[in-house]
DSSP file (Angstrom, degrees, kcal/mol; ACC not computed):
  #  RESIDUE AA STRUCTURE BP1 BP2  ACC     N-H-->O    O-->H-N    N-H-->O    O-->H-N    TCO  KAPPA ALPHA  PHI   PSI    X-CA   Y-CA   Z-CA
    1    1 A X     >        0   0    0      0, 0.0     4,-2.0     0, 0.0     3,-0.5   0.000 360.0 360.0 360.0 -32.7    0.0    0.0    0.0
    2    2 A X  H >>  +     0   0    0      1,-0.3     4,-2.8     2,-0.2     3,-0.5   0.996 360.0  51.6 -73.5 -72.4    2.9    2.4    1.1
    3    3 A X  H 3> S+     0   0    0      1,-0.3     4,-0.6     2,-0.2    -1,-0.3   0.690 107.5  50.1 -57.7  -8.1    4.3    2.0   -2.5
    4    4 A X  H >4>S+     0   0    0     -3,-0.5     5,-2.9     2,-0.2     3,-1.3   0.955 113.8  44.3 -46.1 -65.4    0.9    2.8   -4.2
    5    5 A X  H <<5S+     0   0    0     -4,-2.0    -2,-0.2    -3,-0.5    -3,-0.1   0.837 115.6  50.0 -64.8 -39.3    0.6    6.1   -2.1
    6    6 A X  H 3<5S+     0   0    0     -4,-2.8    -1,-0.3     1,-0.2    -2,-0.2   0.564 111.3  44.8 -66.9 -24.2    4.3    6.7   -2.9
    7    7 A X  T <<5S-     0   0    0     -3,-1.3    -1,-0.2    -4,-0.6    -2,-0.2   0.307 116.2-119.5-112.1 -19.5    3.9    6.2   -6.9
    8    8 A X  T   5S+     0   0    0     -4,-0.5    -3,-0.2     2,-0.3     3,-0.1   0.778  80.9 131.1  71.4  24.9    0.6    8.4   -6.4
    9    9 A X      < +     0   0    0     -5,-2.9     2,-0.4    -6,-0.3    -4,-0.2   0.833  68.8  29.3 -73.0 -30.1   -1.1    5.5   -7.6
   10   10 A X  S    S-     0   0    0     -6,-0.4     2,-0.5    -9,-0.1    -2,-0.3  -0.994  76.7-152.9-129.5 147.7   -3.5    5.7   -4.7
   11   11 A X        +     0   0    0     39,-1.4     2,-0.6    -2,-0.4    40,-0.1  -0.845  22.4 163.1-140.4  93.1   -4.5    8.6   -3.0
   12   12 A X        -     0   0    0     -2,-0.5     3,-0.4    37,-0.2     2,-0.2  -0.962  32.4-134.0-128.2 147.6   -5.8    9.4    0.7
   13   13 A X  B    S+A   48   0A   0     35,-1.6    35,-1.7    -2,-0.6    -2,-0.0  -0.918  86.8  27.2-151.2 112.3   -5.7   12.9    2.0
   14   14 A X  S    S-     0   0    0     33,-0.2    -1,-0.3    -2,-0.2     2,-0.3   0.089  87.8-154.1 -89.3 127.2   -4.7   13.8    4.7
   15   15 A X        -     0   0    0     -3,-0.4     2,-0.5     3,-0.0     3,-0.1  -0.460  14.6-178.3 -48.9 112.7   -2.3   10.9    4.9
   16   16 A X    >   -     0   0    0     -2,-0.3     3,-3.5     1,-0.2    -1,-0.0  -0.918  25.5-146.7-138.1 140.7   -1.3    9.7    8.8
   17   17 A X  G >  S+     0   0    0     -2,-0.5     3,-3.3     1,-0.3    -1,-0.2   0.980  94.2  68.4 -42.6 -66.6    1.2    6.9    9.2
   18   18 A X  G 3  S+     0   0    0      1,-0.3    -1,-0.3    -3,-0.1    -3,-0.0   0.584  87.4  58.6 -39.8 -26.4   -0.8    6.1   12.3
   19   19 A X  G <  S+     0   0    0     -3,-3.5     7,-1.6     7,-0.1     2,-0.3  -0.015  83.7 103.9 -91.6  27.8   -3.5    5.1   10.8
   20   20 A X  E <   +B   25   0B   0     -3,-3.3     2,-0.2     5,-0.2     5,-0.2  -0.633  41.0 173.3 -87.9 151.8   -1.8    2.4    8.9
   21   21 A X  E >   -B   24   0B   0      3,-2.5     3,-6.2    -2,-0.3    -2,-0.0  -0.875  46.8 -93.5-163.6 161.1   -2.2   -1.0   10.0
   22   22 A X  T 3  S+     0   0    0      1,-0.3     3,-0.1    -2,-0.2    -2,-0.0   0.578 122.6  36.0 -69.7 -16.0   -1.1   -4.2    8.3
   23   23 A X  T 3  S-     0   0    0      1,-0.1    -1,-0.3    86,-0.0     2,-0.3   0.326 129.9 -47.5-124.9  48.7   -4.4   -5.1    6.3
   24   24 A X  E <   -B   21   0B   0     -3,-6.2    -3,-2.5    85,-0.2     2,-0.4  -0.999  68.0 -65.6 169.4-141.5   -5.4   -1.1    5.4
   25   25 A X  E     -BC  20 108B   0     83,-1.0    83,-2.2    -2,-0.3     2,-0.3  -0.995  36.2-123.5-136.4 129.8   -5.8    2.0    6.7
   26   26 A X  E     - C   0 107B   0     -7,-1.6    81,-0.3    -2,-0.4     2,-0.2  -0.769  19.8-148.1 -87.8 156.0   -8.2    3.4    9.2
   27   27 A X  E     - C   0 106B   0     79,-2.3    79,-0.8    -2,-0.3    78,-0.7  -0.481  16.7-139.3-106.0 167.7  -10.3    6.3    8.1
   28   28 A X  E     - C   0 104B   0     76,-0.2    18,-1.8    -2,-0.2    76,-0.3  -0.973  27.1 -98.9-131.4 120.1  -11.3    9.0   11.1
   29   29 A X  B     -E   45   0C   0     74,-0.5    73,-1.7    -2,-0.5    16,-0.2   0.143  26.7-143.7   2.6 124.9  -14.4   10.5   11.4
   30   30 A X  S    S+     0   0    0     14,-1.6     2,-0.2    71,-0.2    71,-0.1   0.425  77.4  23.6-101.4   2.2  -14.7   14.0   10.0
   31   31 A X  S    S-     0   0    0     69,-0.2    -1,-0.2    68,-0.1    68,-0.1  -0.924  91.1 -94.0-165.5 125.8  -16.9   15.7   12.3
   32   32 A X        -     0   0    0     -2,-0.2     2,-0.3    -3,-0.1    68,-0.2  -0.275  51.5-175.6 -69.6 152.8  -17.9   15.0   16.2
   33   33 A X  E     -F   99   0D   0     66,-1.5    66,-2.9    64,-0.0     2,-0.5  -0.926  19.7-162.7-133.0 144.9  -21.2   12.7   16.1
   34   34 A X  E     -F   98   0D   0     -2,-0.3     2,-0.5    64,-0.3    64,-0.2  -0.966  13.0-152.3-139.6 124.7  -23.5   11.5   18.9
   35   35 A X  E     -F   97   0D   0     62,-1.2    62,-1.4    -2,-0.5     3,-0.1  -0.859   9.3-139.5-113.3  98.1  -25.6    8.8   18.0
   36   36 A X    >   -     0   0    0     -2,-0.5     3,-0.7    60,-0.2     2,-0.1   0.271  42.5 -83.5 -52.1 170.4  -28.9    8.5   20.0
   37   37 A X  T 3  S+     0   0    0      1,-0.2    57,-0.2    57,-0.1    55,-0.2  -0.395 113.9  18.0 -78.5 149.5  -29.9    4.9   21.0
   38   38 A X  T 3  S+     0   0    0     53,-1.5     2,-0.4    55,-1.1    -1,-0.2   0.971 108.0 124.0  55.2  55.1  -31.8    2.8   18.3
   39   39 A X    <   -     0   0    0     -3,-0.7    52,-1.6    52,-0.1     2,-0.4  -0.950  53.8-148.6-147.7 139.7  -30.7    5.2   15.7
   40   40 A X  E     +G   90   0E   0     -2,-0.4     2,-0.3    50,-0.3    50,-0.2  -0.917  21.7 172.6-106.6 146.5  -29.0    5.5   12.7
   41   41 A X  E     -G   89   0E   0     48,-2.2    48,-1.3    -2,-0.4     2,-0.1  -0.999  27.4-105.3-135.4 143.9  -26.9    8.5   11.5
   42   42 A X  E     +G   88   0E   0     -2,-0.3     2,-0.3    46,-0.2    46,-0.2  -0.472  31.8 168.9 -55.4 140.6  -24.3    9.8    8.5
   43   43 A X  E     -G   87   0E   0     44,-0.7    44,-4.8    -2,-0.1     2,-0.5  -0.780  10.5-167.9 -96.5 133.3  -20.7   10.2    8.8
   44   44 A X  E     -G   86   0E   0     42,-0.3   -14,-1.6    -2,-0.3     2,-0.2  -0.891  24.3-101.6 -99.6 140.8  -18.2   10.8    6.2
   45   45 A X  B     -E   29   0C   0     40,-1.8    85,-0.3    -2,-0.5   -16,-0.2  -0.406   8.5-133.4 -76.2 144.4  -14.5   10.7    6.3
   46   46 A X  S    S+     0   0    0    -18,-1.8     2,-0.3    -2,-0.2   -17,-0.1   0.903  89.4  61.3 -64.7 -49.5  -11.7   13.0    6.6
   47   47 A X  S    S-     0   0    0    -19,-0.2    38,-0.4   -33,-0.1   -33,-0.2  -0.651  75.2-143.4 -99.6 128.2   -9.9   11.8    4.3
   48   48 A X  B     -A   13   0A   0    -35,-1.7   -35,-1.6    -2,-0.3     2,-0.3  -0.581  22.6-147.7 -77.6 153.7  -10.8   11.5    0.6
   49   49 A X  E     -I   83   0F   0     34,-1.8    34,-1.6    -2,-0.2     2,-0.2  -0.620  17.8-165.2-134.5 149.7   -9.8    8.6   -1.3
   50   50 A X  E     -I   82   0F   0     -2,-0.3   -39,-1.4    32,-0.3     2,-0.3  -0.684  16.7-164.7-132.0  86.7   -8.6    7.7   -5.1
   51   51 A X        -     0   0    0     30,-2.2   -41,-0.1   -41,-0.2     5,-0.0  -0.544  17.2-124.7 -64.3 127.7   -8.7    4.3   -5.6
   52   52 A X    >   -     0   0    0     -2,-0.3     3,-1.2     1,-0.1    28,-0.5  -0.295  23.9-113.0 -64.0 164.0   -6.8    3.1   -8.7
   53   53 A X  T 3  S+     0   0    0      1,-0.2    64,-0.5    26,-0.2    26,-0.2   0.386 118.3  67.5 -90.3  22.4   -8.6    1.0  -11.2
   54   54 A X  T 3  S+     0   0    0     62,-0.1    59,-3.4    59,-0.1     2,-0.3   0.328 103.2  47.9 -92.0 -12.6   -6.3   -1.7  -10.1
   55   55 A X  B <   -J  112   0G   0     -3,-1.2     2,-0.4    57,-0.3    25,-0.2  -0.963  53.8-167.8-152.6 134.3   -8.0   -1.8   -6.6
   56   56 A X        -     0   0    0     55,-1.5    55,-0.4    -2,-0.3    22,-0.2  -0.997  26.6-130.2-127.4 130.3  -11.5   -2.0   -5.0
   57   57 A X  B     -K   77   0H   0     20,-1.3    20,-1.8    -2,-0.4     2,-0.4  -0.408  10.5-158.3 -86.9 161.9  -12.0   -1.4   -1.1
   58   58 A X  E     -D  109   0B   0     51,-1.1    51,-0.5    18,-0.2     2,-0.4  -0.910  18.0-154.4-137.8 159.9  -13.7   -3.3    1.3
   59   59 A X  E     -D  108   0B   0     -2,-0.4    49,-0.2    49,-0.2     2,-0.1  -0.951  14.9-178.8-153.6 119.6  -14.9   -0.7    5.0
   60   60 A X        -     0   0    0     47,-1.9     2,-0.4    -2,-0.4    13,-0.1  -0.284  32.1-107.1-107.2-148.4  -15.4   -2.5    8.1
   61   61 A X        -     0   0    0     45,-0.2    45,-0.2    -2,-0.1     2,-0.1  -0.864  37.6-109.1-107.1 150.3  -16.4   -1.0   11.3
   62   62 A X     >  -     0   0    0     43,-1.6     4,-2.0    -2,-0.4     3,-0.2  -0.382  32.0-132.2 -79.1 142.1  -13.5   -0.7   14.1
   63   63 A X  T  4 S+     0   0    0      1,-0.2    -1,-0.1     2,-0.2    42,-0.0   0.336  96.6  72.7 -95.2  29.7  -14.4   -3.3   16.7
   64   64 A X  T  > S+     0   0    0      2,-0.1     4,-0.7     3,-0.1    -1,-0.2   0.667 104.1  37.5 -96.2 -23.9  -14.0   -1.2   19.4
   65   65 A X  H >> S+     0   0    0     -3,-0.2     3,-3.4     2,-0.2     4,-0.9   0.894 107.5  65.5 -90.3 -65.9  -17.0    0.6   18.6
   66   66 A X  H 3< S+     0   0    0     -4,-2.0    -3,-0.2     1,-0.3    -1,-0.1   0.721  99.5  59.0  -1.1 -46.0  -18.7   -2.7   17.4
   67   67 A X  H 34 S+     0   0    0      1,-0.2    -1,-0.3     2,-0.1    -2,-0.2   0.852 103.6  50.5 -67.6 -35.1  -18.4   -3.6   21.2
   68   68 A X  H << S-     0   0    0     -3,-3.4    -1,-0.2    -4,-0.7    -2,-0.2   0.674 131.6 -96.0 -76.8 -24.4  -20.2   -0.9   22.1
   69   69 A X  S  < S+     0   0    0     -4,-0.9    23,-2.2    -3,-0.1     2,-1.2   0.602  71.6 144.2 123.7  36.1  -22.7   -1.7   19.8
   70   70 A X  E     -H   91   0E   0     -5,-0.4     2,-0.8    21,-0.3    -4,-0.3  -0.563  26.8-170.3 -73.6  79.5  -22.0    0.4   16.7
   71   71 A X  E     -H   90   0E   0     19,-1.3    19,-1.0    -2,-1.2     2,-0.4  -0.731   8.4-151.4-105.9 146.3  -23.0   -1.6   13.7
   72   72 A X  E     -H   89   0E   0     -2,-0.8     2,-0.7    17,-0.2    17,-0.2  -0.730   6.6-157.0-107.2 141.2  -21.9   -0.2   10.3
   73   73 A X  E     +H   88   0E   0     15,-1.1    15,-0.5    -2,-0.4     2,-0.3  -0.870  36.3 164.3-108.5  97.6  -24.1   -0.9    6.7
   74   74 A X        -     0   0    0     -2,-0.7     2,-0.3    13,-0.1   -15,-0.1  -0.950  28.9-152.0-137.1 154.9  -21.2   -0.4    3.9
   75   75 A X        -     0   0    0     -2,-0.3    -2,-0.0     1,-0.3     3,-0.0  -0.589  42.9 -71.4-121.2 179.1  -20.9   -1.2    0.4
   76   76 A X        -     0   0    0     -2,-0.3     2,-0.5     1,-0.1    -1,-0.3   0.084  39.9-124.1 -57.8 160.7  -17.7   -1.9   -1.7
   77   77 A X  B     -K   57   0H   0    -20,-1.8   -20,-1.3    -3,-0.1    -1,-0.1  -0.959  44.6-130.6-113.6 110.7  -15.5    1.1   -2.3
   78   78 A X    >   -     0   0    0     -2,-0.5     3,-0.9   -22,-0.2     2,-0.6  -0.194  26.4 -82.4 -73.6 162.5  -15.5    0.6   -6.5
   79   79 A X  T 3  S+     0   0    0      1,-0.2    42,-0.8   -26,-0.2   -26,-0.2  -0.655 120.8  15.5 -47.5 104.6  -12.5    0.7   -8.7
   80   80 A X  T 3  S+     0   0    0     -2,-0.6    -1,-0.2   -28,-0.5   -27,-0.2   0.356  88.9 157.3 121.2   9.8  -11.4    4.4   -9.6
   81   81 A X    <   +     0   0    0     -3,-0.9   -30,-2.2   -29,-0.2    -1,-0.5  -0.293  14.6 177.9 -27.7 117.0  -13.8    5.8   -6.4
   82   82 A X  E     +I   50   0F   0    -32,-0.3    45,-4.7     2,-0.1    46,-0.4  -0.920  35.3  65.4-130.6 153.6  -12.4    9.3   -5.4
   83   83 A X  E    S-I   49   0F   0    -34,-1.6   -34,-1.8    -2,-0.3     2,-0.3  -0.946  85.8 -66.0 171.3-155.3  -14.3   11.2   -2.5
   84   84 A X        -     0   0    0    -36,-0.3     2,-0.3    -2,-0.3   -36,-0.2  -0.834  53.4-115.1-102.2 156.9  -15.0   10.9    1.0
   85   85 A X        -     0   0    0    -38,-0.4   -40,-1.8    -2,-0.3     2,-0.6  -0.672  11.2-140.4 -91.0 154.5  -17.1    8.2    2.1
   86   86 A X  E     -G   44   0E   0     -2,-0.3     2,-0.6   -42,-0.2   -42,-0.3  -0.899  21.1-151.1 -84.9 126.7  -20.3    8.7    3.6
   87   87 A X  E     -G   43   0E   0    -44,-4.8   -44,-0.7    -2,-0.6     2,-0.4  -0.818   5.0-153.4 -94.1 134.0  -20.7    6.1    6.6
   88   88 A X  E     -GH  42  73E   0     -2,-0.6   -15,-1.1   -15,-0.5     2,-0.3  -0.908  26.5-179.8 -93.9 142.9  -24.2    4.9    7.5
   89   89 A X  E     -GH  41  72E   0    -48,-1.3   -48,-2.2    -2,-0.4     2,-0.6  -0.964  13.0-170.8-121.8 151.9  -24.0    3.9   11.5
   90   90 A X  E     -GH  40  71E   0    -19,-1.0     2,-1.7    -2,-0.3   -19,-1.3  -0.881  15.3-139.6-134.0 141.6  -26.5    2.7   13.5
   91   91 A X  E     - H   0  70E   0    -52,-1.6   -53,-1.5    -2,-0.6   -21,-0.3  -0.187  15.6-179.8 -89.3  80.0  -26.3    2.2   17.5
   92   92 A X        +     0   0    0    -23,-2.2    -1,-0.2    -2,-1.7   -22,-0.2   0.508  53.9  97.0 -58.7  -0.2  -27.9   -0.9   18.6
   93   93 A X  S    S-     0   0    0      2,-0.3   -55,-1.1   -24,-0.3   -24,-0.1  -0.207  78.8-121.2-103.6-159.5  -27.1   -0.1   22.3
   94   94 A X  S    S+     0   0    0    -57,-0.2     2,-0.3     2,-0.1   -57,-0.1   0.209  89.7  58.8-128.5  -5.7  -29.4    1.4   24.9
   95   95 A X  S    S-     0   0    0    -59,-0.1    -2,-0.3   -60,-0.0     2,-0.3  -0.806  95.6 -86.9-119.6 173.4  -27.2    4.7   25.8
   96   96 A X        -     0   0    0     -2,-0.3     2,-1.0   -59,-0.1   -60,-0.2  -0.528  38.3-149.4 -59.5 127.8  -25.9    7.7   23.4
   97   97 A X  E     -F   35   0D   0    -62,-1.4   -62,-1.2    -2,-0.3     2,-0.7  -0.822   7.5-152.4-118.0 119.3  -22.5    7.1   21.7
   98   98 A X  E     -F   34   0D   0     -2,-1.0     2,-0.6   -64,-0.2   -64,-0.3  -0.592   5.5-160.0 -71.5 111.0  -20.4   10.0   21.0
   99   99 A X  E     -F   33   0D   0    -66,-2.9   -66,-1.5    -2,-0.7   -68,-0.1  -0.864  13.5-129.0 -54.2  99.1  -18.1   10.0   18.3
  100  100 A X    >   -     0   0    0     -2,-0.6     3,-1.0   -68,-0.2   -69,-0.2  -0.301  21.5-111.6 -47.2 160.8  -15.0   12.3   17.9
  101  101 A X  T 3  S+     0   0    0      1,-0.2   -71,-0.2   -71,-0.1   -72,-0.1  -0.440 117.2  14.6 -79.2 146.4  -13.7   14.8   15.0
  102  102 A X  T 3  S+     0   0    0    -73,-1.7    -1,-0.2   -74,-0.2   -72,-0.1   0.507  90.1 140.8  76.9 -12.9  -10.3   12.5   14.2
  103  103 A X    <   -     0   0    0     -3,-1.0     2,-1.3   -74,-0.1   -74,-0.5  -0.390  64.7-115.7 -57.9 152.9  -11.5    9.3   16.1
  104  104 A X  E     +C   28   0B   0    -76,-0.3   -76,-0.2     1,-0.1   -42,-0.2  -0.697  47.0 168.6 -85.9  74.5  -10.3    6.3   13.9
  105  105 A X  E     +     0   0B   0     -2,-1.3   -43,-1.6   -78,-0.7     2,-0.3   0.866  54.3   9.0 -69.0 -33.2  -14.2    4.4   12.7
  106  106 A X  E     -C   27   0B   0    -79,-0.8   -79,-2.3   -45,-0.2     2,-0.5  -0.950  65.5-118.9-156.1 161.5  -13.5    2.1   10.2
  107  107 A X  E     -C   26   0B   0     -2,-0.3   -47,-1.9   -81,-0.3     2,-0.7  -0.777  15.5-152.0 -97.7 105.5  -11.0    0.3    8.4
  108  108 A X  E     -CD  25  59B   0    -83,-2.2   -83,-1.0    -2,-0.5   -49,-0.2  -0.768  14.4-171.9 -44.3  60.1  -10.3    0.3    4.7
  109  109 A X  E     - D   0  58B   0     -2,-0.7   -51,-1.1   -51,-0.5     2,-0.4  -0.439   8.8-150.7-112.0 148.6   -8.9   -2.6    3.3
  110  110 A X        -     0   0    0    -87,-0.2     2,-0.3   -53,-0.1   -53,-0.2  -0.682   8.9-169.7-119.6-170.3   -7.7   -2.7   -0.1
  111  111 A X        -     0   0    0     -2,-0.4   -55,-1.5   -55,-0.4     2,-0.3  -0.901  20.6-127.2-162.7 100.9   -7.6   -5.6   -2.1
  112  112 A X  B     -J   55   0G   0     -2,-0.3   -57,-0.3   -57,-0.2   -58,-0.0  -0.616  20.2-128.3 -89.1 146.7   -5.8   -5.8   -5.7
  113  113 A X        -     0   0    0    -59,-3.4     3,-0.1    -2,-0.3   -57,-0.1   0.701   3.1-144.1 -55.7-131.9   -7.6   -7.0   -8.9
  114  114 A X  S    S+     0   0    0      1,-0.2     2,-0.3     0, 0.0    -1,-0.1  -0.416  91.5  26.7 -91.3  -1.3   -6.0   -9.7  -11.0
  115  115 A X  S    S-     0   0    0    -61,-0.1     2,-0.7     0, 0.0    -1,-0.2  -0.932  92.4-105.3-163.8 145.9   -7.3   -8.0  -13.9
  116  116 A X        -     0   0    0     -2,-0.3   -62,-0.1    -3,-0.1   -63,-0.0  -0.584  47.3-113.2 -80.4  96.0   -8.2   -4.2  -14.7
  117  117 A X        -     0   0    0     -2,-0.7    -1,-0.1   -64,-0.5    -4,-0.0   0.031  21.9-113.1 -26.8 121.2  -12.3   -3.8  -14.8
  118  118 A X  S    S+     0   0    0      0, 0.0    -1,-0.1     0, 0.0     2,-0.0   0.878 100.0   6.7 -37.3 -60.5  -14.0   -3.0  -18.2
  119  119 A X  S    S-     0   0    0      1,-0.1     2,-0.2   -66,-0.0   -40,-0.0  -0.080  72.6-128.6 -94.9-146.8  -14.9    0.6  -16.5
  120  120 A X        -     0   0    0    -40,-0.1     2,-0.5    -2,-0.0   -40,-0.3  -0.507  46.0 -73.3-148.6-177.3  -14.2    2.3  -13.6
  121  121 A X        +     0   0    0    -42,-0.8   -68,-0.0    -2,-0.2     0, 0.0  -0.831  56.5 146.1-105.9 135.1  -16.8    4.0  -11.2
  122  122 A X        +     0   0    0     -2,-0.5     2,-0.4   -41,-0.0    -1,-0.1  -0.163  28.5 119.2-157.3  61.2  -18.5    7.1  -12.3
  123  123 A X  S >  S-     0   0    0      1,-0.1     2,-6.4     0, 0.0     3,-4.1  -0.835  82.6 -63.1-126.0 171.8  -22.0    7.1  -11.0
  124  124 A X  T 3  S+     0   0    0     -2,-0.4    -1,-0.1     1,-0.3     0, 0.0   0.455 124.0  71.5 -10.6 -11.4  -23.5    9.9   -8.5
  125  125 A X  T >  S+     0   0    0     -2,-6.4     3,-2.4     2,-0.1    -1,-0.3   0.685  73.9 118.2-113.8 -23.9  -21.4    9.2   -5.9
  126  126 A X  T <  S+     0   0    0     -3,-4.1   -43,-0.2     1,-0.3     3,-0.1  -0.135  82.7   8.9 -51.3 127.3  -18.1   10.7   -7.6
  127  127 A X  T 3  S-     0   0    0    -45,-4.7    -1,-0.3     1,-0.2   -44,-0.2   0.535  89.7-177.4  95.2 -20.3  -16.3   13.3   -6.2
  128  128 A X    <   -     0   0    0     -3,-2.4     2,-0.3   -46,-0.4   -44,-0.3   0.123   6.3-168.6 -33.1 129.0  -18.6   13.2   -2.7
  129  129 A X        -     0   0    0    -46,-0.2     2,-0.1    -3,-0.1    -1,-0.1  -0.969  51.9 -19.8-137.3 125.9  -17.8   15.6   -0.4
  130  130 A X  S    S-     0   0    0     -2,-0.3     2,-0.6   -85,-0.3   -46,-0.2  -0.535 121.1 -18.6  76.4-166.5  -19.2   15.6    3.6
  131  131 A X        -     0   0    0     -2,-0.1     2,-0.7   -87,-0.1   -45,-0.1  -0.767  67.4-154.0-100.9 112.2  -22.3   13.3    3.9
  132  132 A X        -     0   0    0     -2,-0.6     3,-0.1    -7,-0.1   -46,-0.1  -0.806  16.1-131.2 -86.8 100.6  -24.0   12.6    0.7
  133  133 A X        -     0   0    0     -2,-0.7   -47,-0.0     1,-0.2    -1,-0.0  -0.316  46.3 -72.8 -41.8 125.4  -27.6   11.8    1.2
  134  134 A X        -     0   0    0      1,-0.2    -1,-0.2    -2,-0.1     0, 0.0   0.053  44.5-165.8 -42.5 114.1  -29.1    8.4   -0.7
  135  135 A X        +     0   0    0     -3,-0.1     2,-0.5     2,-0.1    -1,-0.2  -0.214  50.7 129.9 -90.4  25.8  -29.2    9.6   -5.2
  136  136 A X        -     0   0    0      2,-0.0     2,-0.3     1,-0.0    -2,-0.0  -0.693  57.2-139.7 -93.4 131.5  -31.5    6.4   -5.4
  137  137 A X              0   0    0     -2,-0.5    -2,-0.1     1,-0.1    -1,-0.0  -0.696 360.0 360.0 -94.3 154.9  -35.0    7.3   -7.5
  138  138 A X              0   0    0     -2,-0.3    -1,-0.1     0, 0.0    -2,-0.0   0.340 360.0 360.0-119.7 360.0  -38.1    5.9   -6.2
């Protein structure tokens, strides 16, 4: 992953070392959040992302909030994805959980292709900035 970032083949901004870990990178919350009990809420991440078309991402929730009773609904991060993500969370537990701005929420992992996808991603979602509200028509 290091040499990716380093070849500017993949792209997270702002970059910190710390948030490396051997299979991805956690992403940190971009804003503080309190999540009432039985609720769901938006986050997005500080850091925006590029994904090569070499590479598709997989976002789990950190299991320290899991323990608390944080479960996270997330879909694939697509080949050639740049934004921030929006995170959906929901709080299964019976008190408030407070989030922090910078707190580490979920894990990135990236996962390389064996073969380069006929496209790349370019639907609604490109280019997200902050929490992007659901582009599905009904």
């Amino acid at each position: 992953m290091l040499s990716c970032l380093s070849q500017g083949i993949l792209k997270i901004e702002p970059f910190d070392e710390k948030c490396l870990n051997p299979a991805g990178y956690d992403l940190r919350c971009a804003e503080d959040l309190t999540i009432p009990p039985k609720t769901h809420a938006l986050a997005y991440s500080m850091e925006y992302i590029a994904l090569p078309t070499s590479m598709i991402g997989i976002l789990q929730i950190r299991s320290s909030l899991a323990r608390e009773g944080v479960i996270g609904s997330f879909g694939f991060v697509d080949p050639g994805f740049r934004g921030q993500l929006t995170l959906q969370l929901f709080n299964s537990s019976s008190t408030p959980i407070s989030i922090k701005k910078g707190e580490r929420i979920v894990q990135l992992v990236f996962i390389k292709l064996s073969s380069t996808p006929l496209r790349s991603y370019s639907g609604a979602y490109q280019d997200s900035r902050g929490v992007v509200l659901s582009k599905r028509k009904s």
